[in-house]
C-alpha positions as CSV (number, residue, x, y, z in Angstrom):
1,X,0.0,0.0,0.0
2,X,1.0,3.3,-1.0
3,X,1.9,5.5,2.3
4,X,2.0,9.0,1.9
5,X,5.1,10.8,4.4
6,X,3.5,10.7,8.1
7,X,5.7,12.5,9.5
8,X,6.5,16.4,8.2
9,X,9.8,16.7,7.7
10,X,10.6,19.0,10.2
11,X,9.3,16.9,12.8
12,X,12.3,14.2,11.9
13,X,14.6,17.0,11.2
14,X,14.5,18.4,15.1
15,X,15.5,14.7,16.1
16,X,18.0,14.0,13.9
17,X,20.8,13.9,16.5
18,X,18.6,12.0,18.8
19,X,20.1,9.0,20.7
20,X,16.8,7.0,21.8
21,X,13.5,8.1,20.5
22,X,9.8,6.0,21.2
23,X,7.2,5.0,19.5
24,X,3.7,4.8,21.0
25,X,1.3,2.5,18.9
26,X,-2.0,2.2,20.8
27,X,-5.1,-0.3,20.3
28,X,-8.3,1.7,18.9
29,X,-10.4,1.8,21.5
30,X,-10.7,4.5,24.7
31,X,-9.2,2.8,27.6
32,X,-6.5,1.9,25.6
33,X,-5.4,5.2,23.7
34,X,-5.9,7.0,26.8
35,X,-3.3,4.7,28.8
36,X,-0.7,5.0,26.2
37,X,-1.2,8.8,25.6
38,X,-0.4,9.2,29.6
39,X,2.3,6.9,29.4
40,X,3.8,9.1,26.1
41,X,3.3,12.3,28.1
42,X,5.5,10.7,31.1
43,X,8.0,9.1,28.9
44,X,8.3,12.6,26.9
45,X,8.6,14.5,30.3
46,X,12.3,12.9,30.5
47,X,13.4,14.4,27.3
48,X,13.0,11.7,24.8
49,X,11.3,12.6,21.4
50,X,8.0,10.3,21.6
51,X,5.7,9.8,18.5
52,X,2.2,8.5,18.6
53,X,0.8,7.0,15.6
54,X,-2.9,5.8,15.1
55,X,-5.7,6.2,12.4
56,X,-6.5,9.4,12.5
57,X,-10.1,8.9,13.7
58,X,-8.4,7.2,16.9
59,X,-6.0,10.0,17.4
60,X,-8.7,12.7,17.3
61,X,-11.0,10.9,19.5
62,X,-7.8,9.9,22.1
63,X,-7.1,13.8,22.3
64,X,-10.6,15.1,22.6
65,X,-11.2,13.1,25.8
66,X,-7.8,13.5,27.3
67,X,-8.5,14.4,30.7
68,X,-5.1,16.8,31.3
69,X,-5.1,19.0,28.1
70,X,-2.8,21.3,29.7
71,X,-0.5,18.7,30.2
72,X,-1.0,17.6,26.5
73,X,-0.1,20.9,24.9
74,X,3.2,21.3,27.3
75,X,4.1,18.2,26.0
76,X,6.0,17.8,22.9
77,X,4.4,14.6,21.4
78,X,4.5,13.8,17.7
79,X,1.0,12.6,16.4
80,X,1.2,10.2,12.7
81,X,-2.6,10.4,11.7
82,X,-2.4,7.2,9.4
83,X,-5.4,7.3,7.1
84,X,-8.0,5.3,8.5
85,X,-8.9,2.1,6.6
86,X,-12.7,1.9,6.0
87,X,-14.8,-0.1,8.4
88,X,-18.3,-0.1,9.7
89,X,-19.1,1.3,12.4
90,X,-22.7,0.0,13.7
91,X,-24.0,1.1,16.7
92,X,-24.3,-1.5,20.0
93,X,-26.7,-3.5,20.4
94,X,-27.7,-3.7,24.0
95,X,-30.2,-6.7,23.5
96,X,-27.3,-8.7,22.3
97,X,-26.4,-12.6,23.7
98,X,-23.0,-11.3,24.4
99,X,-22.0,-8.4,26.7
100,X,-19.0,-8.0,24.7
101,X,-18.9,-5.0,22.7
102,X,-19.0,-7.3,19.5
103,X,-20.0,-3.9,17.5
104,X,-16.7,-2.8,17.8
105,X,-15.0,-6.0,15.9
106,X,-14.8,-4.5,12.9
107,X,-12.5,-1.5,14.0
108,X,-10.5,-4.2,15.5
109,X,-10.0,-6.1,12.2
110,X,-9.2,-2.6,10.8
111,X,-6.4,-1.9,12.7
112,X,-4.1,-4.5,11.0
113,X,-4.4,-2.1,8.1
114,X,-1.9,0.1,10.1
115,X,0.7,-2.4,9.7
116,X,2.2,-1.1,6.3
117,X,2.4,3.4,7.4
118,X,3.9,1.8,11.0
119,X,6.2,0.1,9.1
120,X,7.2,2.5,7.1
121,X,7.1,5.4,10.2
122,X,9.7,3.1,12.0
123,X,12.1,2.8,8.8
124,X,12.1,6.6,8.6
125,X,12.7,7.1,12.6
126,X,15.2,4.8,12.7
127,X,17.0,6.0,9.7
128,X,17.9,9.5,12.2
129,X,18.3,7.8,15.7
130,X,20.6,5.6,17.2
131,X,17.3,3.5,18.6
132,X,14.4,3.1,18.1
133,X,12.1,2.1,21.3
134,X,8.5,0.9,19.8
135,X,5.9,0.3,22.5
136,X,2.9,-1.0,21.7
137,X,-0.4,-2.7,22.6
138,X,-0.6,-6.0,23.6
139,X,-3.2,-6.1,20.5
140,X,-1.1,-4.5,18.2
141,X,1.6,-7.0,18.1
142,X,0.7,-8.2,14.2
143,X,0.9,-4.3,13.4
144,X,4.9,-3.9,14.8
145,X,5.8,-7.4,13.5
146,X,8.3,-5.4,10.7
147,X,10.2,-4.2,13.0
148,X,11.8,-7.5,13.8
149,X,13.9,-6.8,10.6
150,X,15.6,-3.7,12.1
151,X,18.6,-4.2,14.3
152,X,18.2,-0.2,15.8
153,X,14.3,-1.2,17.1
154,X,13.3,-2.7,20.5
155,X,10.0,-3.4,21.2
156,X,7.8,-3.5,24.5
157,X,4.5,-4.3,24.8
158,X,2.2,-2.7,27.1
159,X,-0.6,-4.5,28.9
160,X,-3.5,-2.4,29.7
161,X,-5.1,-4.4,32.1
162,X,-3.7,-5.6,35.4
163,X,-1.6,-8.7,36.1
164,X,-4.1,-10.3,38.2
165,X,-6.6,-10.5,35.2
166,X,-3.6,-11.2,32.9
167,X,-2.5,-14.0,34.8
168,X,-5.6,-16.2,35.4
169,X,-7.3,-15.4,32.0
170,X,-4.0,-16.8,30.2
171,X,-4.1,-20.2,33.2
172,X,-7.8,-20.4,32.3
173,X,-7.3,-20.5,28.4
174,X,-4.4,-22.5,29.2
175,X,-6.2,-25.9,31.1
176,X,-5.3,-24.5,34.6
177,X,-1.5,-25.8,34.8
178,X,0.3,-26.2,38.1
179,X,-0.1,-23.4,40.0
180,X,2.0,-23.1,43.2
181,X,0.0,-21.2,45.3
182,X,-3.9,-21.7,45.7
183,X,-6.1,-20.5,43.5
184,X,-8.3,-17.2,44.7
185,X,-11.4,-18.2,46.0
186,X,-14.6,-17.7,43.6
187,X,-12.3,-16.8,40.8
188,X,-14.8,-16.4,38.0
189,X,-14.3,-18.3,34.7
190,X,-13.8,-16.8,31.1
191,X,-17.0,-17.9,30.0
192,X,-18.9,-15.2,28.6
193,X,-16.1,-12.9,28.9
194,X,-15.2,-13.1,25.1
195,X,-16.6,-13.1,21.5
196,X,-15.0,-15.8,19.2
197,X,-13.9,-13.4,16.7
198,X,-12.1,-11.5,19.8
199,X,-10.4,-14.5,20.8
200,X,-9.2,-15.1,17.2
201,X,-7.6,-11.6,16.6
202,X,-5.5,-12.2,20.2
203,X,-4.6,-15.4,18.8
204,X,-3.0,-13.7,16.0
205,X,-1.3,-11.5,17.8
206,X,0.5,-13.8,20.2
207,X,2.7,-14.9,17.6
208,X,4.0,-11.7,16.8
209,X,5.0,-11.3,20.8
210,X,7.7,-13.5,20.5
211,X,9.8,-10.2,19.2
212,X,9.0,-8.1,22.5
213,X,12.3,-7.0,24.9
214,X,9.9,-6.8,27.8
215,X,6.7,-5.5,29.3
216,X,5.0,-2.9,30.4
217,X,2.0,-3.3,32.9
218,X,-0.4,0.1,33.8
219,X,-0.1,-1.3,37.3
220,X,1.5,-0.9,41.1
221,X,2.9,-3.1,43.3
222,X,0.9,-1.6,46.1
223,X,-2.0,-3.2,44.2
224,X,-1.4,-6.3,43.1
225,X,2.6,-7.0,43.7
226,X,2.1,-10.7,43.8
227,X,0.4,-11.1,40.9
228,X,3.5,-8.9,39.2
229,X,5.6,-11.5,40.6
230,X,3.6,-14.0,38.9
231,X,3.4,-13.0,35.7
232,X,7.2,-11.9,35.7
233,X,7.6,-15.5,36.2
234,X,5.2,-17.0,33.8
235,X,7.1,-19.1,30.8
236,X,6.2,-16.2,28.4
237,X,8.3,-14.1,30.4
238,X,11.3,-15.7,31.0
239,X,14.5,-13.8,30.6
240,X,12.0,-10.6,29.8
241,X,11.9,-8.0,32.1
242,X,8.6,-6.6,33.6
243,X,8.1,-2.9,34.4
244,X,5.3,-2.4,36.7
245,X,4.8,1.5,36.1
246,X,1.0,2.8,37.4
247,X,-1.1,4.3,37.9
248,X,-0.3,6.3,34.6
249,X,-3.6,8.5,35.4
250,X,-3.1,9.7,38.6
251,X,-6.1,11.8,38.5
252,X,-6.7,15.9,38.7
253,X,-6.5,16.8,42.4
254,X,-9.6,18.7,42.7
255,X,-9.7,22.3,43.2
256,X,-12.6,24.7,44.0
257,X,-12.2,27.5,40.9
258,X,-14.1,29.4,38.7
259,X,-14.2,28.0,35.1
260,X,-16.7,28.1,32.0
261,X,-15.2,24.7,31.5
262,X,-16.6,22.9,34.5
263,X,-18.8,20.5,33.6
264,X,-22.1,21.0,35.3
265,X,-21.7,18.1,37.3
266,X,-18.9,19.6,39.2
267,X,-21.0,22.3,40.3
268,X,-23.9,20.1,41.4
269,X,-21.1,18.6,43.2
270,X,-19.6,21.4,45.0
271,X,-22.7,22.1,47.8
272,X,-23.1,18.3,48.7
273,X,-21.7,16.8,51.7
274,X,-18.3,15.0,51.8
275,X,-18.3,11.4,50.7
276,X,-22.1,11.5,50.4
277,X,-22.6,10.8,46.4
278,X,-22.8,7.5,44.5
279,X,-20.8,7.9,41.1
280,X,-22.4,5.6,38.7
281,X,-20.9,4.8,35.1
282,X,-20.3,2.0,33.0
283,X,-17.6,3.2,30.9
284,X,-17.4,3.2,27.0
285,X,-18.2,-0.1,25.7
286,X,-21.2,-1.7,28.2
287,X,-24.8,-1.1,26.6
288,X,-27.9,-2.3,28.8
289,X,-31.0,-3.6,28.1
290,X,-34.1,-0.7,28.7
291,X,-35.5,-3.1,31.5
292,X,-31.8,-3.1,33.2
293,X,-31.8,0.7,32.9
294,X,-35.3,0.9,34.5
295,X,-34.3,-1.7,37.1
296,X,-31.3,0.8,38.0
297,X,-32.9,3.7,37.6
298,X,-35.6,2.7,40.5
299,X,-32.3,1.0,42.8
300,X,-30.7,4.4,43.1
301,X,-34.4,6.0,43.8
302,X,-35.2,3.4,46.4
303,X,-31.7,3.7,47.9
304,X,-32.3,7.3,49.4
305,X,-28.4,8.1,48.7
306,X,-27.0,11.3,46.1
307,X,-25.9,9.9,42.8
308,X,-24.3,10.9,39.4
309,X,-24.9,8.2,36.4
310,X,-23.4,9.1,33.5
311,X,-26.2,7.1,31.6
312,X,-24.9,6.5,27.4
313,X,-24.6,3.7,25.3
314,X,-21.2,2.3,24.2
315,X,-19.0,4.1,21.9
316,X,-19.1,3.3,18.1
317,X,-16.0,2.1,16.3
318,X,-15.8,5.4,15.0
319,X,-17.4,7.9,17.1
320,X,-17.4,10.6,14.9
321,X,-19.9,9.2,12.5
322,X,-23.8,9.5,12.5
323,X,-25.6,11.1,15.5
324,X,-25.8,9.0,18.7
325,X,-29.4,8.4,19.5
326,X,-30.2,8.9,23.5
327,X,-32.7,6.2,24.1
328,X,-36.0,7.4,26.2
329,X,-35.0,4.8,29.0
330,X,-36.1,6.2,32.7
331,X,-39.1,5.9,33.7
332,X,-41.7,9.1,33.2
333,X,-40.6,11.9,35.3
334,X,-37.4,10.6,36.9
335,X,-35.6,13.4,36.2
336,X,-37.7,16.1,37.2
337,X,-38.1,14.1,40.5
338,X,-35.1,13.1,41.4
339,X,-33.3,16.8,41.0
340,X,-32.3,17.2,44.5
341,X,-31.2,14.1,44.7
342,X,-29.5,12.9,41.7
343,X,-27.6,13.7,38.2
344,X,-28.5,12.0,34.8
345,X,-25.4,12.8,32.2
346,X,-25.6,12.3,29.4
347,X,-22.2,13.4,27.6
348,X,-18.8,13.2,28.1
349,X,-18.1,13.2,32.1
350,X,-15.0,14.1,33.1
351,X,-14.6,10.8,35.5
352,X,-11.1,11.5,37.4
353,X,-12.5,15.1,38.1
354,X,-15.7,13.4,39.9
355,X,-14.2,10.5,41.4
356,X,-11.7,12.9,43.1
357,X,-14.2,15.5,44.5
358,X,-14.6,15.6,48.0
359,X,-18.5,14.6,48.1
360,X,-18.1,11.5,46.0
361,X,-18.1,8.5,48.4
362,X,-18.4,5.3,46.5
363,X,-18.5,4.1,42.5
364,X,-20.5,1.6,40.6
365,X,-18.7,0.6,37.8
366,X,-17.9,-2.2,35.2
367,X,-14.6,-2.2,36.5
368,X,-12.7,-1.9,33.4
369,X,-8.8,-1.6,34.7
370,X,-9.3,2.3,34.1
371,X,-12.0,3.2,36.0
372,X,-10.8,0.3,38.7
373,X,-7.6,2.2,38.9
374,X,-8.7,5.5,38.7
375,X,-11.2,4.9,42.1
376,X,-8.8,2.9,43.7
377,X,-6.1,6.1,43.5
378,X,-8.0,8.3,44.8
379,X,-9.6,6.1,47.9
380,X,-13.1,5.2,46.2
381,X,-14.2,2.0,47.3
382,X,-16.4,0.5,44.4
383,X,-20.1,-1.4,43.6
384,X,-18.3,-3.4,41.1
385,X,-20.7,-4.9,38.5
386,X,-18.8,-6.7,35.2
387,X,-19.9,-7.0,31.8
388,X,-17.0,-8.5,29.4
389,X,-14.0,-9.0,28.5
390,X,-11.4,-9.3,32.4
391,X,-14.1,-7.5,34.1
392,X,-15.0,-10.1,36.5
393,X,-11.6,-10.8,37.0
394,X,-10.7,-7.1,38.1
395,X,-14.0,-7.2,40.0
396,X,-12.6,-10.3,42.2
397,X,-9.3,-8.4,42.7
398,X,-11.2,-5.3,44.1
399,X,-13.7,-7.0,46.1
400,X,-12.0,-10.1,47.3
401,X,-8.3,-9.6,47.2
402,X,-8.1,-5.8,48.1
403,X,-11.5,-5.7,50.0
404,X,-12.2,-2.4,49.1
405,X,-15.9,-3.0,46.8
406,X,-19.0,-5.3,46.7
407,X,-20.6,-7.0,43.8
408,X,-23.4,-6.1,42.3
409,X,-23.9,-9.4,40.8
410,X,-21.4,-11.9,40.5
411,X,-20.5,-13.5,36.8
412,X,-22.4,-16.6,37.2
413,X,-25.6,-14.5,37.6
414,X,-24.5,-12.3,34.2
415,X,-27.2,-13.2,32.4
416,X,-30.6,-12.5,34.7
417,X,-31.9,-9.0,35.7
418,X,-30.6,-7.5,38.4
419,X,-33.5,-6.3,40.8
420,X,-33.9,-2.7,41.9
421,X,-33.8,-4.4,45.4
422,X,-30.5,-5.7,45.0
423,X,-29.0,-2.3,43.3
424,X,-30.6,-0.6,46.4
425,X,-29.4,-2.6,48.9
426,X,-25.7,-3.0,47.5
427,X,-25.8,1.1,47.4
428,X,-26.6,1.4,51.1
429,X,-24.3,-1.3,52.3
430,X,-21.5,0.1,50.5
431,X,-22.4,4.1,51.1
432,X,-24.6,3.9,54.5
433,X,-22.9,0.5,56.5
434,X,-20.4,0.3,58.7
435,X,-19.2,-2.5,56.5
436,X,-19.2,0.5,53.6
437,X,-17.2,2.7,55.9
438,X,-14.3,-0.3,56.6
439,X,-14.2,-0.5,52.7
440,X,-13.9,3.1,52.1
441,X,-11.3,3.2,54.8
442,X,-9.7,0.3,53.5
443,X,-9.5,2.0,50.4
444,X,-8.4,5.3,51.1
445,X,-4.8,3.5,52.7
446,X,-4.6,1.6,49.6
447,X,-5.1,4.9,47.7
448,X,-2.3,6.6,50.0
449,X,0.1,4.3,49.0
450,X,-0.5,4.4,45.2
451,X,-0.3,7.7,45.3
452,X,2.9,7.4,47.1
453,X,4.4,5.3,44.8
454,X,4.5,7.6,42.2
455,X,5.9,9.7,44.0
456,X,10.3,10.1,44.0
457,X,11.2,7.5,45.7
458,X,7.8,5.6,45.2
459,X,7.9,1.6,43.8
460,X,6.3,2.6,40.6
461,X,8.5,6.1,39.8
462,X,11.7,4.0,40.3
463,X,10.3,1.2,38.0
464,X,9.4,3.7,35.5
465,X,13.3,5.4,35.7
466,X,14.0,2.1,35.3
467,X,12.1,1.4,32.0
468,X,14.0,5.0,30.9
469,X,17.0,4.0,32.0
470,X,16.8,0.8,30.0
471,X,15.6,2.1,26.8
472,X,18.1,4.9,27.2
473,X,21.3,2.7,28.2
């Protein structure tokens, strides 16, 4: 395929007496473009030239919900808009047999087209720089596979999610092989958790792994340092080091100011009481049923306690196409009655701002590793309710390893209505219990010393000078 020149040249001309320069090449969907983009923002803030390359769609959309933009433009990152390869994008389908965001599959397949401007983005980097450093999805393995042909490139692969869910998914898949220690009580399975077609494009890309230098985990030993451990042991990793570097977001400390930027929730969120709101989302790719919705909807009413849902259907493969239809789901008048009480968003929320406000107190969630990281930093204990994908494996990590969350419904139950009386009763036990105060309490330490170790001196900060100094020796 014919690629036009990516990269102006006086982006390349500025590095051309650069020792080490990186290359960032994310996965397209949010959670994944927003890790990466943090982690290029870090990486850049030691002075190495670090280029970002996606479709162009991907790029656009990772920048316009970047939650630090200030950070962003102080930060001299180099974006490659590849020309996006045409795919459809449908919209979910929330009555679907899978929870899995199977919609998005054919962005998925299109991101293999990426393979031939990557290729050719890393011949042209490498032609100017002593070495090349290519880190890259764990998805987008088959994309970087050229670079095995380059004796300037190293490539890393980043793992979005923790090790804990890592670790068990790949000893599930695997037959459950010897494990020396015991396995975690009421571990769920990976049934359900996966499409086919899903499983088939990770398939693919584990053959292209085989060219990685090492691994990079979006993770903290405060969190999960055995399960580090474990996978740094694991028979893929052998003689491969493991860098466990997060929380990459470390969320906006919130300040009380005056800003026509605020979003509206903020302000609702100001003249509440410390700890006393319920922040309810389901991130980017869950879609539920209108009967789920309503079942929800009444929960939060019958649970007496202040909430803000962030109530929209999963992303598109390409969110800037068509208008996104808000489905009529609450029940007549909800709104209107519930003002005092509660928040219905609709758009865009900015989530680390919330979960770090002073009056939130607890978050239901999907527990994508994101959002699961993002609460846990700033001392959130969660209502953890999977849908797909390692979900209920982070789930089990939050609410039975760290203790610091309750399930909603556990993974067996995935597939039956969850009751109004059980979304009410999980609320109050986790925001009006003393059982919900020993979680948030539980969680707020555990928060302290995340924070702390990305701090200098912190676990992950000398983990991540490690990864520079490595890249850089």
């Amino acid at each position: 395929m014919d690629v036009p020149n990516q990269c102006p040249s006086h982006d390349l001309r500025s590095f051309e007496q650069a020792q080490v320069v990186v290359l960032m090449v994310p996965f397209p969907c949010q959670s994944h473009l927003n890790q990466l983009l943090h982690l290029s923002c870090f990486i850049s803030s030691y002075n190495i030239p670090v280029h970002y390359a996606c479709s162009a769609t991907h790029i656009h959309q990772a920048k316009l919900r970047f939650t630090d933009m200030n950070r962003l433009e102080n930060t001299k990152i180099n974006f490659h808009e590849f020309p996006t390869a045409p795919f459809l994008s449908p919209p979910p389908n929330p009555n679907s047999s899978t929870r899995f965001p199977a919609h998005l599959q054919p962005s998925f397949e299109a991101s293999m087209h990426l393979r031939d401007p990557t290729a050719a983005l890393v011949r042209q980097i490498s032609a100017t720089a002593r070495k090349v450093i290519v880190v890259h999805d764990v998805l987008m393995a088959y994309v970087v596979q050229d670079i095995a042909t380059l004796q300037n490139v190293e490539s890393y692969v980043f793992h979005p999610t923790c090790a804990f869910s890592s670790f068990f998914d790949a000893w599930q898949m695997n037959g459950k092989p010897f494990l020396e220690q015991k396995e975690p009580e009421g571990l769920p399975s990976t049934e359900g958790c996966y499409t086919y077609e899903i499983l088939t494009f990770i398939a693919l890309q584990i053959e292209f792994l085989k060219f990685k230098a090492g691994s990079i985990y979006n993770s903290c030993r405060s969190i999960e340092g055995t399960y580090i451990d474990l996978m740094a042991n694991g028979e893929f990793n052998k003689n491969k080091q493991i860098w466990a570097i997060g929380p990459l977001n470390m969320g906006i400390v919130y300040e009380r100011r005056n800003s026509n930027r605020r979003h509206k929730c903020l302000e609702w969120l100001d003249k509440l009481a410390p700890k006393s709101v319920l922040y309810v989302s389901f991130g980017t790719t869950t879609s539920m049923t209108d009967e789920q919705i309503k079942e929800l909807a009444k929960g939060l009413e019958q649970s007496q306690q202040k909430f803000i849902w962030v109530l929209r259907d999963a992303d598109k493969g390409d969110i800037f196409t068509g208008d996104v239809k808000i489905r009529n789901q609450l029940p007549e008048g909800y709104e209107e009655r519930l003002k005092e009480v509660g928040m219905v968003v609709r758009d865009w929320a900015p989530q680390v701002e919330i979960l770090g406000h002073p009056s939130t107190g607890a978050f239901m969630s999907h527990c994508g590793w994101n959002s699961c990281l993002e609460s846990i930093t700033v001392g959130v204990p969660i209502a953890a309710w999977p849908m797909h994908s390692e979900q209920p494996k982070n789930a089990c990590l939050v609410t039975d390893i760290l203790k610091v969350g309750v399930l909603v419904n556990r993974w067996e139950h995935r597939d039956e209505l969850v009751t109004s009386t059980t979304i009410a009763e999980v609320v109050k036990r986790l925001m009006a219990s003393k059982e919900g105060e020993e979680m948030r309490k539980r969680a707020e330490e555990l928060g302290v010393a995340t924070q702390q170790s990305v701090e200098e001196g912190g676990v992950s900060r000398m983990e991540l000078d490690s990864f520079v100094a490595h890249i850089t020796r």
